[in-house]
C-alpha positions in Angstrom: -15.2 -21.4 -32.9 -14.8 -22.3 -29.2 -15.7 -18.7 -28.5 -18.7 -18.0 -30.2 -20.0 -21.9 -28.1 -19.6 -20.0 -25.6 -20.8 -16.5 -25.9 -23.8 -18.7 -27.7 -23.8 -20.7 -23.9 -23.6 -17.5 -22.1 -26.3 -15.7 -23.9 -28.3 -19.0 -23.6 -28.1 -19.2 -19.9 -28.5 -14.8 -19.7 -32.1 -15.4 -21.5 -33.1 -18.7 -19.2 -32.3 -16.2 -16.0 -34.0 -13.8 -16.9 -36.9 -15.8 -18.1 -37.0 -17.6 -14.6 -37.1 -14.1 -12.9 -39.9 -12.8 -14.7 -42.7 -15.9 -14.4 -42.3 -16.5 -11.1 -45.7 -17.0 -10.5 -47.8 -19.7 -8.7 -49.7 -21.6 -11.1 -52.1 -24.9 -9.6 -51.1 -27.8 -11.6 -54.3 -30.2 -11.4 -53.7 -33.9 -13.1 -56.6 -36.4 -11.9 -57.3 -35.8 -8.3 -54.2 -34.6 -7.5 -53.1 -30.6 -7.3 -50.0 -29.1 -7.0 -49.0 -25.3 -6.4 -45.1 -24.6 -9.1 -43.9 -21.7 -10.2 -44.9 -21.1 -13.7 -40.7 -21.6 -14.6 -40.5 -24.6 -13.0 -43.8 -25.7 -14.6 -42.1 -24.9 -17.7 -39.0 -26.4 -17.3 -40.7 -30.2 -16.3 -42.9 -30.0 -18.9 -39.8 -29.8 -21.2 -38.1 -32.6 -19.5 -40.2 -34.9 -19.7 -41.3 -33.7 -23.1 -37.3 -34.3 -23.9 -37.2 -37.6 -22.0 -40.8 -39.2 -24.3 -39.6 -37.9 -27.4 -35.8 -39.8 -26.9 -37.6 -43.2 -26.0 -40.1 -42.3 -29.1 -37.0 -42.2 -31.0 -35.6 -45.1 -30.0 -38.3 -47.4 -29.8 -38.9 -45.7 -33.6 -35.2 -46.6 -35.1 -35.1 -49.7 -33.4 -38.1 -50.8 -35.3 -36.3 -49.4 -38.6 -33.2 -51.3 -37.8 -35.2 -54.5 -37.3 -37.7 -54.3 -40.8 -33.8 -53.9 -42.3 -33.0 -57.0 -41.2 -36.0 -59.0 -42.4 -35.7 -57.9 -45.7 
């Protein structure tokens, strides 16, 4: 089992490389007034983070609220 984590890792981290080499275009990222120049990878790669990072704290906030109405009742 340990082996096929990591060929699964490996392949993983293959794909991500190979992704990053091919969009390594400029893209303008315009929010408000303010404008940035990224690559299109690391464009991609924020927009997943922070994506990752509001859907934990939606989580949390979410079961947090669960746990409480349990304890009401």
């Amino acid at each position: 089992m340990r082996y096929i984590k990591r060929f699964i890792l490996f392949f993983l981290i293959i794909v991500a490389l190979i992704f990053a080499l091919q969009n390594y275009d400029i893209v303008t990222i315009s929010f408000l007034k303010w404008q940035k120049d990224l690559s299109l990878t690391l464009t991609i790669v924020l927009t997943y983070i922070l994506g990752a990072i509001s859907g934990g704290l939606l989580f949390s906030m979410f079961k947090s609220l669960v746990k409480s109405g349990k304890k009401k009742t």
